[in-house]
C-alpha angles and dihedrals in degrees: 000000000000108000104210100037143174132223101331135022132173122227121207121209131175124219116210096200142342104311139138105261128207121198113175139167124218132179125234095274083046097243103150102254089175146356106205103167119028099145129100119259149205115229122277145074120321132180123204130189130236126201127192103160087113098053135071118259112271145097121323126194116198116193115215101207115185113164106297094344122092138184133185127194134180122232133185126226102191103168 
């Protein structure tokens, strides 16, 4: 995915088996800004949208949440 984006990026995320999967999006102070992905879901690759054309430039976090496993990643919105 573009890093830095505007207004929009994708971001791409394996399963590794059939799990209920969290993808959410928090601003630097971790308010939720955004939940894109709260289903359960089959293995395999997935791709989820973010848009940000509604929000100020700055650091994202978005928090990657599969069964007891978690990831977090930054993003930057420069507009």
């Amino acid at each position: 995915y573009p890093n830095p984006f505007n207004p929009s990026t994708r971001i791409t995320y394996g399963v590794p088996r059939d799990v209920h999967v969290t993808l959410e999006v928090f601003d630097i102070l971790g308010r939720r800004v955004a939940t894109l992905v709260n289903e359960r879901m089959a293995a395999g690759e997935y791709t989820a949208t973010f848009d940000a054309s509604r929000l100020g430039s700055g650091v994202y976090i978005y928090r990657l949440s599969t069964g007891s496993q978690s990831q977090t990643r930054k993003m930057m919105l420069m507009k």
